[in-house]
N, C-alpha and C positions, 0 to 999 in steps of 0.2 A: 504494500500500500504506500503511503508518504507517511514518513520516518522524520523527523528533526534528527537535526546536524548532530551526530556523535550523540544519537541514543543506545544506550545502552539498558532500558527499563528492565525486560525481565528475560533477556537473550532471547533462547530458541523458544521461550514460550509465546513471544506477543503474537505469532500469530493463530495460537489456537486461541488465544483472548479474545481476537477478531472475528475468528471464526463462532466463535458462542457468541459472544454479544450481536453480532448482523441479525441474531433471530429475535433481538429485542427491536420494539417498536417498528418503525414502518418496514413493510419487507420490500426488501431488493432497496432501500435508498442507501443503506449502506458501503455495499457494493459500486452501486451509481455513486457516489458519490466520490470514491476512490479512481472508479477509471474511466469514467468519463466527464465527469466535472474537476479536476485537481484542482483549480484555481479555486476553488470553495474553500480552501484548506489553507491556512497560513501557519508558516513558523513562527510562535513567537515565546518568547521568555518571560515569564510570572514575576521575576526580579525587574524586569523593565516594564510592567505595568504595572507594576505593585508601585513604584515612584511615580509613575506619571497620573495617578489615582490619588493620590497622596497629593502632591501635587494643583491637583484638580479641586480636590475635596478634602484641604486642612483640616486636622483632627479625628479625619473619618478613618478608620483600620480598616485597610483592603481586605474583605474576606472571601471566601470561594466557598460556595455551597456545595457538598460533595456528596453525590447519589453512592451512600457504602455498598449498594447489591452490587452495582458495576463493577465496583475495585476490586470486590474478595482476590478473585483470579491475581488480577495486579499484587493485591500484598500477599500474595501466600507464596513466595518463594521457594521457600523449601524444597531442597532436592526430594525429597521423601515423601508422598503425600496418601500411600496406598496402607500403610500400619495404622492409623485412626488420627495420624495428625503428630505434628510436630512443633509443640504447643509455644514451648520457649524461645525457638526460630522464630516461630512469625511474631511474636512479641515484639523480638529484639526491632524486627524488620518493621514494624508499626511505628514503633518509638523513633528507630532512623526517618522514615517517612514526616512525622509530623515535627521533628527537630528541626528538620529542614526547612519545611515551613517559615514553623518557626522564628529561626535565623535569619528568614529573605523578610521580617515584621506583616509576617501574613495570617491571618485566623482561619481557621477553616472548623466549618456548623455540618457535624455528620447527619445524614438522615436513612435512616435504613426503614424496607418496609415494615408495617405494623402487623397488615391484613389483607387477604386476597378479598378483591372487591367481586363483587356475583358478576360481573361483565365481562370478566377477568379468568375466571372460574374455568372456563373452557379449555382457554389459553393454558393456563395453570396445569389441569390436568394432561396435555398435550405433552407437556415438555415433562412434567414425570414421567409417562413411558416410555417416553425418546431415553430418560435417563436410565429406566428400566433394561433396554435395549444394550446400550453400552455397557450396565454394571453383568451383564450376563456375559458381554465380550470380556469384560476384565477378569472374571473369574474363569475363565475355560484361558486366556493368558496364563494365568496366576498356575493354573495345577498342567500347564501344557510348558512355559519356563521356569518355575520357581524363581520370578523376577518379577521386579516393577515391572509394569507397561512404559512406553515410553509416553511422552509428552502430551501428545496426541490421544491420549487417550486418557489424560489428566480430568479425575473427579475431585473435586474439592472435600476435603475430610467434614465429617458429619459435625453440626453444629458450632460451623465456621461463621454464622453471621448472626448467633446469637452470644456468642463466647466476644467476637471482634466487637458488639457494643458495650463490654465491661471494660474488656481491653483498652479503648479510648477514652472510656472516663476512668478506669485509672491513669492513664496518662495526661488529667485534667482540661482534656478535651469537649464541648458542648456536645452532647450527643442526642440526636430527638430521633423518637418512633412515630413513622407517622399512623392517621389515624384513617385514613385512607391510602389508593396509590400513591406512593414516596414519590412518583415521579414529578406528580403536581404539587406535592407539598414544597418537593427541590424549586421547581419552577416557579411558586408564587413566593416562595421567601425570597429567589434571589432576585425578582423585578421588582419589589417592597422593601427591600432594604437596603436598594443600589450596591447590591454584591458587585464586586470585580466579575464573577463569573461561572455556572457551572460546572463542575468537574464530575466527569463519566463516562458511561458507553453506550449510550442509548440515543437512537437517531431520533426519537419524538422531543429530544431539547432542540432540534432543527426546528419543529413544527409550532413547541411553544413560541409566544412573543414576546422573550425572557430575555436576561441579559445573556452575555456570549457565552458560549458551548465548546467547552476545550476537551479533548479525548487524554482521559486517565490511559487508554492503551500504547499512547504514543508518549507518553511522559519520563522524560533522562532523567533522572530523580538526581543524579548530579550535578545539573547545569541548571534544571527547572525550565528546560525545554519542554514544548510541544505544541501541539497542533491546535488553532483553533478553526471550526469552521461556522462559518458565517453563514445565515440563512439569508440575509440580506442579497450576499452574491448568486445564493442557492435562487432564490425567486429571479433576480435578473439572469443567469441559462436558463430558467424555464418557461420564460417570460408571465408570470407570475406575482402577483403583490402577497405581502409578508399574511394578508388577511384570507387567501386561496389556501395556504398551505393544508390548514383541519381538513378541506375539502378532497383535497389530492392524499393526504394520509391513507382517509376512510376507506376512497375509491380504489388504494395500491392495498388495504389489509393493514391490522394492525393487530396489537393486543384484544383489541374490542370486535373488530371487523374482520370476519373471518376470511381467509384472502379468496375461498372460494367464491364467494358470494357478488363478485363482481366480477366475475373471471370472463364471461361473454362479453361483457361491455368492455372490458379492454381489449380483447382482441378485437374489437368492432372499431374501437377508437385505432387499432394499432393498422387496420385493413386500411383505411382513411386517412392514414400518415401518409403525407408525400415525400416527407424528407427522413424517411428510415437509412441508417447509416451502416452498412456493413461489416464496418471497424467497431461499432457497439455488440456488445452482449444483447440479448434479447430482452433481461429483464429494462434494461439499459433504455434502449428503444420502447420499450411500453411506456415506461415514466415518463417520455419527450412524448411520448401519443397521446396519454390521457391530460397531461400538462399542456398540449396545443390543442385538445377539446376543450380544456375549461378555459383557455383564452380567447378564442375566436366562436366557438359555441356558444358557451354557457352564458359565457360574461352578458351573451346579445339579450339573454332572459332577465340575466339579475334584475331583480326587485320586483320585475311584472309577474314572473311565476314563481309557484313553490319548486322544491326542488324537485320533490315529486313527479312532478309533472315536467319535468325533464331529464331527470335519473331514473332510471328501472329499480326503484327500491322493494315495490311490492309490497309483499309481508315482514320486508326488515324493516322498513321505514322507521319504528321507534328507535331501532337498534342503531340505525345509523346516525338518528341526530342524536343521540346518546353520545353516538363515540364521537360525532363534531364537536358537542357541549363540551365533551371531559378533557379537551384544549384552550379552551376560554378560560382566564384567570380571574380574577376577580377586578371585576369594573370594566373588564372588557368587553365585545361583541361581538356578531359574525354576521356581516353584509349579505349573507347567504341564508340567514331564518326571514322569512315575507310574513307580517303578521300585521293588521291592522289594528295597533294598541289604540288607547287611550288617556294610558297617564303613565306615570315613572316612579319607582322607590330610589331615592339616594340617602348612603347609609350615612355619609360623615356629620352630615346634617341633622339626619333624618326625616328629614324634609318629602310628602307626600303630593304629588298635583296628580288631580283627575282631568283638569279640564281639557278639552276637544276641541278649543277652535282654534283657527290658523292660527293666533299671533304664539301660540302653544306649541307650533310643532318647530320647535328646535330641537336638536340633539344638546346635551350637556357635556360641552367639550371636557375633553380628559385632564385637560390643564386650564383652567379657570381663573386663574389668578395669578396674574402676569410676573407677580417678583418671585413667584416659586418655581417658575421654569427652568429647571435647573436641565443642565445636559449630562446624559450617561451614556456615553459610546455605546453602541450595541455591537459594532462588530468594528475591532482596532486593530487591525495587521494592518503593516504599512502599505498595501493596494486600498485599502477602503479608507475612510475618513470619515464615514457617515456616521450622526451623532443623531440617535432619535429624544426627543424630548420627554420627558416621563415627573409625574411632582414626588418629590422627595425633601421639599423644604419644609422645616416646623409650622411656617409661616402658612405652608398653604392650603385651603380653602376650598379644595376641589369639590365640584361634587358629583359623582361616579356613576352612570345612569347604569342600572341591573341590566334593561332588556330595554331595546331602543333599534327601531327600524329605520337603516338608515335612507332607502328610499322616499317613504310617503313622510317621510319627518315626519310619525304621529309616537305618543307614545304610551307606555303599557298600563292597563289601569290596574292597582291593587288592589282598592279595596270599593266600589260604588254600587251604588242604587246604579241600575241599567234601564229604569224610567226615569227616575227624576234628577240624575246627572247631580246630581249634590255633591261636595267636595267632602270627604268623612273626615268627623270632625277628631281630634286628637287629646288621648290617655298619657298624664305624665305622672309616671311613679316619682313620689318626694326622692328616692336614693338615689333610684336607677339614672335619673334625667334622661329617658329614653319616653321617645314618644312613639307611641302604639298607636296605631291605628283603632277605630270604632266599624262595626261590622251593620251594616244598616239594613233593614228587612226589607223587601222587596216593595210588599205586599202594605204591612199597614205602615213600614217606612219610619220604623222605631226604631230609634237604635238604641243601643245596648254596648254598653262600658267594658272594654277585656281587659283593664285593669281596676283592681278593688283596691289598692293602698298597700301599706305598710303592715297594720295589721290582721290584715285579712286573711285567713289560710282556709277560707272555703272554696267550694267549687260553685261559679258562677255558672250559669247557661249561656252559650255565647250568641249562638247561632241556630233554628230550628227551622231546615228551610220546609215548607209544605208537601213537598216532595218526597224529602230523606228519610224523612219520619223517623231523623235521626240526631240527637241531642248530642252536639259538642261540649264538651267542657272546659273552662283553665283552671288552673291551678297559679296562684300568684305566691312567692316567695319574700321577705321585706328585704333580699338581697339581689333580687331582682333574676333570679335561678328559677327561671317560669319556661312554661310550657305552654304555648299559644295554639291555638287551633282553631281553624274556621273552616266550616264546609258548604258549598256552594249545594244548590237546593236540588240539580237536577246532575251533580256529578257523583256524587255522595262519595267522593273522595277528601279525604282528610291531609291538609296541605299546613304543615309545619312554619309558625311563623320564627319561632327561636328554635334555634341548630341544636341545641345541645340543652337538656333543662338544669345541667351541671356546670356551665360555661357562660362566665360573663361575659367574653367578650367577644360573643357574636357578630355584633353587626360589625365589626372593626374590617375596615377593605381595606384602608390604606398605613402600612404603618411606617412609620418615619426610623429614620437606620439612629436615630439617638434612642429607640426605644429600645430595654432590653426585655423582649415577649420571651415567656419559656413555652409558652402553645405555639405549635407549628403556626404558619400562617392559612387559613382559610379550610380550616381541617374538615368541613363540612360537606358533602356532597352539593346542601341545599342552596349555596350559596355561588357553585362553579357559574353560575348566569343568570340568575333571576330570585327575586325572594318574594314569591308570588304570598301576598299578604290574605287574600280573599279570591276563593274562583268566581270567578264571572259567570252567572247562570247563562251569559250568551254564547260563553267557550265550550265546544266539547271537547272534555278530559283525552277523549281515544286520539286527539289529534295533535303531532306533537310539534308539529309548525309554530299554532297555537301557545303550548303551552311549554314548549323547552323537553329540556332531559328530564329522566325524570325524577320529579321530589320526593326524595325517602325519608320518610317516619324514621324520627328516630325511636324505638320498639326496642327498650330492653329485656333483660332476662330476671335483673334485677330492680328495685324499684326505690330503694334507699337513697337516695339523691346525694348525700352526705360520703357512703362509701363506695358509690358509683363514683363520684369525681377522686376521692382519693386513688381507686384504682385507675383513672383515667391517666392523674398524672403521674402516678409510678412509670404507666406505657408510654406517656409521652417524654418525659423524661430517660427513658432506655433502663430503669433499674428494678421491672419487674419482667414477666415470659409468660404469655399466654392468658394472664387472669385475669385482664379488663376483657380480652378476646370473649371467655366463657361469660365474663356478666353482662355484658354489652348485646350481643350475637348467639350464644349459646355454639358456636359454631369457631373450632379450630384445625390447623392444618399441620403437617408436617413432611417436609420433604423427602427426598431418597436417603436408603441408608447402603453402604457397603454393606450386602445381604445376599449370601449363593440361594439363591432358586432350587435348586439340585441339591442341597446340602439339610438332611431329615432329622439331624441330631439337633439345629437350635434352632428356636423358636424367634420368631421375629420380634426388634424391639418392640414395635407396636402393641404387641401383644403381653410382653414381657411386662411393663410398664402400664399396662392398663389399670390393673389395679389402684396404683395409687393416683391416676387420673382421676377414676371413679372415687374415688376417696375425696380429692380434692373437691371436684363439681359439689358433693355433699354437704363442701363446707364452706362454698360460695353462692351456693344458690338453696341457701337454708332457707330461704324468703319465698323460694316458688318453685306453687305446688299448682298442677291442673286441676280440675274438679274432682277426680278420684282423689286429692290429696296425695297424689305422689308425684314425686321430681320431674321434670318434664328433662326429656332426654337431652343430649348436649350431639351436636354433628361433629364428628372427625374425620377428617380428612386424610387419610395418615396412609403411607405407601408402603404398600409392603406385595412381596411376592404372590401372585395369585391374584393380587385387587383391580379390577379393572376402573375403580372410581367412577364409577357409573352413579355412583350415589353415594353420600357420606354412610359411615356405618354411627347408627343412633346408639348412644352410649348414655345408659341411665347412672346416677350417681350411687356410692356404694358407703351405705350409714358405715360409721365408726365407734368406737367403745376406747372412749377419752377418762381419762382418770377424772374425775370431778363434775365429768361431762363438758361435753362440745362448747366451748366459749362463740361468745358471735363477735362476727368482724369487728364490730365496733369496740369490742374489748381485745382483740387483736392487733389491730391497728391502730385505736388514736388512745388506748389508756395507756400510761407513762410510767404509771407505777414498777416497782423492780418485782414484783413478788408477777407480774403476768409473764414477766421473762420463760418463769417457770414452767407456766400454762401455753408459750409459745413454742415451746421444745417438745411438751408431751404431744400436742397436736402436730406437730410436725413429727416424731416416731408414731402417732398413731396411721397416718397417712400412709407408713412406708411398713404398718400391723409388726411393731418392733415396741410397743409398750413395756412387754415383760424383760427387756433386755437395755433398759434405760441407764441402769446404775453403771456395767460394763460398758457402755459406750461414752456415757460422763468422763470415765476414767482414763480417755485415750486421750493423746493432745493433740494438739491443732497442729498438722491440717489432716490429719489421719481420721478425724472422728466423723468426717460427712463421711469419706472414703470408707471406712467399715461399715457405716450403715448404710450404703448402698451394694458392699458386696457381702452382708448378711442377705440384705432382699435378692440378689440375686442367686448366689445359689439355695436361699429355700425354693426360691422359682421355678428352677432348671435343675432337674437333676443331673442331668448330661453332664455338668460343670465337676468338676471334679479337684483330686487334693493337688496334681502337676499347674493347674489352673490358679489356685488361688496360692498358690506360692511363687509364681509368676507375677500378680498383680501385684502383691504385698512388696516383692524384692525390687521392681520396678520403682514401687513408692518410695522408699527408703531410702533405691541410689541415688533417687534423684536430684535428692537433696544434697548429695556434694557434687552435681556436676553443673562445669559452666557450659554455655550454649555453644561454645568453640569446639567439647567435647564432644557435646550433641552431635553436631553437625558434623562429626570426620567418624563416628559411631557407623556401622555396616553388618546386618545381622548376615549369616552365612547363606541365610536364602529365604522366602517369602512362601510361607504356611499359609494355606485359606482358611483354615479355622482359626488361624492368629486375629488373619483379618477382620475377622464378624468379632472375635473379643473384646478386639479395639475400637472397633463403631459402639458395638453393644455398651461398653463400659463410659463412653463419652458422650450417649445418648444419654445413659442413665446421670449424669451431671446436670443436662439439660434439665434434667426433670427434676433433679435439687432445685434449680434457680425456680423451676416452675412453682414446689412444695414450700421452699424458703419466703418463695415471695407472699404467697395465700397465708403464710402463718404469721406473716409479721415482723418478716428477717430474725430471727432466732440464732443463726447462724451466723458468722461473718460470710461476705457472698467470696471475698478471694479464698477461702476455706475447700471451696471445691472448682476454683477456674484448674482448668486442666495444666497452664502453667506451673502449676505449683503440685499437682499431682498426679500428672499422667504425662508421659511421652510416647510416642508412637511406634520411635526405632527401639527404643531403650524395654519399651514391655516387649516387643518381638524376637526383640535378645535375649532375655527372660524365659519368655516362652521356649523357643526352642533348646535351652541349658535345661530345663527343667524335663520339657517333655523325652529329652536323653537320660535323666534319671541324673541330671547332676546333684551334687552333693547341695546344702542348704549356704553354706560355706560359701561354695564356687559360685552362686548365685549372689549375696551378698558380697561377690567380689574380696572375700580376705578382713575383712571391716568387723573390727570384734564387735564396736560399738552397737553396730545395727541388730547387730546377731540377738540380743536381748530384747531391743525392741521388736524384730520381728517375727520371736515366738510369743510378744505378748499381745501383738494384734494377731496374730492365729490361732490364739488363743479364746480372743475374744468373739470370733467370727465361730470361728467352732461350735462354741458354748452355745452361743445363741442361736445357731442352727440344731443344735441338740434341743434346743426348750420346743421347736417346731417339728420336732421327732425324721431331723434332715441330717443324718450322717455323711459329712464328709470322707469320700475313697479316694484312696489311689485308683489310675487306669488297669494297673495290677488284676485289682480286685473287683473289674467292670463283669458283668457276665453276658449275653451278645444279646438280650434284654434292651439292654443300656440301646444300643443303636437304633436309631430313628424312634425313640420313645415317644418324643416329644408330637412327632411331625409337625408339617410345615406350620399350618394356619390352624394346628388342633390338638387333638386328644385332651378335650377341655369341657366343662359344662357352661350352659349357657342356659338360660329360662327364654323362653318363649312364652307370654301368659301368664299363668299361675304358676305351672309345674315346669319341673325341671327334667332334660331330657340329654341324654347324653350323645353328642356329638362324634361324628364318623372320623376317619385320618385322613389327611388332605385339604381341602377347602368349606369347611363345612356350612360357610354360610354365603357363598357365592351363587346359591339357587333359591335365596329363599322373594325374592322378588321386592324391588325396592319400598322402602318407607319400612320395612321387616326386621332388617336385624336389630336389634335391641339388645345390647348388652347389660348386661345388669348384676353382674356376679363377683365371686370373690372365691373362684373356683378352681384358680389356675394353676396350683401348686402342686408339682410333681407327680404328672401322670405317666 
């Protein structure tokens, strides 16, 4: 591809970097954008725009917003990635990365994602079985050379991008989770807080209208070279303005848009190209075809038609202005929605107009107030100069129109009577100083108050259209943590006016770079385009021209407003795993593990770990119960051999037996007292059914003591596991702590075991799920107590393993180290014991009898309830036929079959 001058990022791997990231966002512009546009693509140095930013804008710190999914690849260096990971390497190699920073006085705001969005979902599962595909090629490598794979065939070790957001905030780096696609969260912080620019691998930062797009792939991490490309330039070869681009994404396929679904209409566009280039690639030439239909075609329709009705959308239509909208950032718009509004919400103000007649139809320019015109390069390599305007000054005043047409200059109404054209008059809470809107009846034309005050905590009736024959309600908070709802009389859809009933600072669109916000910016779906305040009984809902992408209820699982936001911002802040996921959504995911398909002796993490999932769900969603009064099931997403993820597997929660009984969150989380300490520990052994074995694992020290109580839970789990196994782990733990990373890294096990391999995934899965356990209980734990840095290595257990499984001595294993030698019969001692109290004796292989093999099988030999009763499950798959919305997990039955 193009390289800057004496890069040297990650040698022979950048191009398998390139080669996985092209399947992120639009497909084929990747590509195109390497060999047949180069001139999109500028060298330039982060040290000579970081001064000339500086420069520009005294006092501001140049920072770079950085999409973390893209880089994992980038920072995982390590020669070794097939043993479960190489924990202390990629530390080191994060720490060098962000030093460097550093040192050139540059900030950099990590964002990884939080959640796969339902749009997304598809997508999502797609690229699992692709991954599925490869991990079957690495293991028939693995037992065909007893080697790594080479490069090319490079998996990133399991729990690489939950582990790399501790990693960064110990290295006192800002790190946010976002709470939708990361990709938009990257993209609306860095055009809101006049970022330098940012850093990644994903070609939809072409598409946003963000500041500039530099490729983490091509980055010298010595010089601070690399490549930025310019959408700017991008639209001039396609002859295209920066506001077509949503449009030409959708139509080439995206995360959102499935690339079949337009697949006839490009090659119709590509038949009708007259200037097809023979020196192009084909995908090459489509993107110049369907780019010279929407300049000479399309453009002749704009504003007279829908798109509809010049795009073949059919039965996608929602779907596709879905995926236009989820490029729109906040205050933005798209020349290409034809709606004939009637009035406008603008948030900074708050300020509401309904009125309809001409002297009204202006658009409310993006910059309003002339001494805030501040200039932010959008794209600075020295071919370009062009500086687009953007407000970024304290001073300024803007006021930001939602949804605004920009043909017929009319614009959107929020909230009106649709006969009697009244302007609705406006609710100011004394805290909030937020003005609400009033919802006016059609019929006798009464309005009605959506906000009651300060102390009001009733439920008012907002809205009863004639039709719905369905009563809305709010709810009002004296902190102004409300929940607004209005429903239009003939759509009987329920359209969200605050984003979050946990989050004050909703309406916020524009935020100034002196602000420090720790909420991502625009974390709400409801707010990507429009903040439709009231449906218009003249709109119909099915039409989404009308009425934009679409507005999601926010519809939790939990209903505690109080520890709904505290888990919010553990997630958004990066320092908890999965557990706003489950109150929020009821609905978690987890990606590919190093896992043989063919291999009958161990059980997949998935499965392994379920137990204490269902433990957990127990004890975050104590609050809800469906009408039977029992837990409504929680969606997993989770990949494992055999799953075709055709449907999440429903996972009910699995009651616990708590010394004192089950504490609730709120004495978990916000009581401060020393004696709940207590109560944070027993709930946390209760989670992992390790109660009776509290005193022995009190007595171990840090960082060994998570470490034991996850390889007590594993081998009561697995009998398969055996006594060569956990003296392996244990000796691994122990040496690890006198070696430096220089040791690490020149370490060479004699050859590569596929059952080493699954130990190694298996055992740093099971960490993940500490961080999951620690976080629901109230950190009880110190969280570096279980980062793999500090307790696991990948070469270092593989070497373990195989001295062991030769029957070395205990000695030879411990390396000669009298010191460790005590400590490491006393944690075997402990593990023992307390698989003894579960009536799980630990064997030597010695003493396996041919029993032992494929005991376990793949996805089974496990009970499971169906309904009432319990029924014992087959070997193999056992619940791959039972037909979607069916499986139901609900048991605590997995132990040793």
């Amino acid at each position: 591809m193009f390289g800057p001058r004496g890069s040297t990022s990650t040698g022979a791997g950048r191009k398998e970097i390139l080669s996985w990231s092209s399947v992120m966002g639009v497909r084929g512009l990747q590509g195109f954008v390497g060999s047949t546009c180069p001139h999109i693509c500028t060298v330039v140095n982060f040290k000579e725009l970081a001064e000339h930013h500086r420069s520009k804008y005294p006092g501001c710190t140049p920072t770079i917003v950085v999409d973390a999914m893209c880089c994992l690849r980038y920072w995982y260096t390590p020669e070794s990635w097939i043993c479960g990971g190489q924990w202390r390497e990629y530390f080191s190699a994060l720490r060098d990365f962000v030093k460097t920073f550093t040192a050139a006085g540059i900030k950099l705001i990590f964002f990884f994602d939080g959640m796969v969005e339902q749009d997304k979902r598809d997508e999502w599962v797609k690229r699992r079985l692709k991954n599925n595909r490869e991990i079957s090629r690495i293991f028939h490598y693995i037992k065909s050379h007893k080697e790594q794979p080479g490069r090319n065939m490079f998996f990133i070790p399991s729990g690489l991008a939950v582990f790399t957001r501790f990693a960064l905030k110990t290295l006192g780096q800002e790190t946010l989770c976002s709470l939708q696609e990361a990709d938009y969260e990257v993209a609306s912080y860095g055009l809101q807080h006049n970022c330098l620019g940012i850093l990644g691998e994903d070609t939809d930062y072409l598409i946003y209208d963000t500041c500039p797009y530099f490729s983490i792939s091509e980055l010298c991490l010595e010089s601070l070279d690399t490549v930025m490309l310019c959408r700017e330039k991008l639209c001039e070869s396609l002859g295209l303005c920066v506001a077509d681009l949503p449009l030409l994404a959708c139509l080439l396929g995206n995360d959102i848009i499935p690339e079949g679904m337009f697949e006839s209409f490009r090659y119709k566009c590509l038949s009708s190209y007259t200037s097809v280039k023979e020196n192009f690639d084909k995908k090459g030439n489509i993107i110049l075809a369907v780019s010279d239909h929407i300049s000479k075609v399309l453009h002749l329709y704009q504003g007279e038609k829908k798109l509809e009705e010049i795009l073949p959308l059919g039965p996608n239509k929602a779907l596709f202005y879905k995926g236009m909208a989820s490029y729109l950032l906040p205050g933005q718009k798209s020349p290409w929605f034809f709606q004939k509004p009637k009035g406008v919400i603008t948030l900074d103000k708050q300020v509401i107009s309904t009125s309809s007649d001409a002297k009204s139809r202006e658009e409310v320019p993006m910059c309003s107030d002339a001494e805030s015109r501040q200039e932010v390069p959008m794209c600075t390599g020295p071919e370009s100069r062009q500086e687009v305007p953007m407000c970024t000054g304290p001073e300024s005043r803007r006021e930001v129109p939602m949804y605004t047409d920009s043909e017929p200059r009319q614009e959107v109404p929020m909230c009106s009577d649709p006969e009697s054209r009244q302007e609705v008059p406006m609710c100011t809470g004394p805290e909030s100083r937020q003005e609400v809107p009033m919802c006016s009846h059609p019929e006798p034309r009464q309005e009605v108050p959506m906000c009651t005050g300060p102390e009001a905590r009733q439920e008012v009736p907002m809205y009863t259209g004639p039709e719905s024959r369905q009563e809305v309600l709010i709810w009002t908070d004296p902190e102004s943590r409300q929940e607004i709802m209005c429903t239009g009389h003939e759509s009987k859809q329920e359209v969200p006016i605050c984003t979050d009933p946990i989050s004050k600072q909703e309406d916020s669109m524009c935020t100034h770079p002196e602000i420090n916000q720790k909420l991502p910016v625009a974390t709400d779906f409801e707010f990507k385009l429009e903040a439709l305040m009231c449906t218009n009984p003249e709109v119909k809902q099915e039409d989404p021209t009308n009425v934009g992408p679409e507005v999601k209820q926010q519809v939790t699982m939990v209903s505690d407003t109080e520890i709904l936001k505290v888990a919010r911002t553990h997630h958004v802040q990066a320092e908890s795993y999965l557990v706003y996921n489950i109150m929020s959504s009821g609905e978690i995911e987890c990606s590919n593990t190093l896992e043989d398909e063919l291999d009958q002796a161990l059980p997949s993490q998935a499965f392994i770990y379920r137990p204490i999932r269902q433990r957990v769900y127990s004890l975050l969603l104590e609050d809800c119960q469906d009408v039977t009064s029992t837990c409504l099931a929680v969606k997993e997403w989770f990949v494992y051999p055999g799953n075709p993820l055709r449907h999440p597997d429903l996972v009910r929660p699995l009651q616990m037996t708590i010394p004192g009984g089950t504490p609730s969150l709120k004495i978990l989380w916000l009581n401060q007292e020393p004696e709940i300490q207590v109560r944070r520990l027993d709930t946390l052994l209760a989670c992992f059914n390790l109660s009776s074995s509290r005193e022995e694992l009190q007595a171990v020290e840090s960082p060994f003591q998570a470490l034991c109580c996850l390889l007590i839970y594993l081998f009561v789990q697995v009998d398969t596991l055996c006594l060569e196994d956990l003296h392996a782990f244990i000796a691994q733990a122990l040496c690890l702590q006198g070696k430096s990373t220089s040791q690490l890294v020149n370490l060479q096990p004699d050859y590569i075991n596929p059952r080493a391999v699954q130990l190694g995934s298996l055992l740093v899965r099971g960490l993940t799920t500490l961080v999951l356990v620690n976080s629901a209980c109230g950190f009880p734990w110190k969280t570096s107590d279980f980062m793999p840095w500090n307790v696991f290595d990948g070469k270092l257990f593989h070497q373990k393993y195989l001295q062991s499984e030769k029957g070395y001595a205990v000695e030879v294993l411990l390396e000669q180290n009298r010191s460790r030698l005590t400590k490491f019969h006393n944690l075997k001692a402990v593990v023992c014991k307390a698989c003894m109290k579960e009536n799980r004796r630990i064997t030597g292989r010695a003493h396996w009898g041919s029993h032992h093999a494929g005991r376990w099988g793949r996805q089974g030999s496990s009970y499971h309830r169906m309904g009432s009763g319990y029924s014992r499950s087959s070997q193999g798959q056992p619940w791959r036929d039972q037909g979607p919305g069916s499986r139901q997990y609900e048991h605590d039955q997995w132990r040793r079959y």
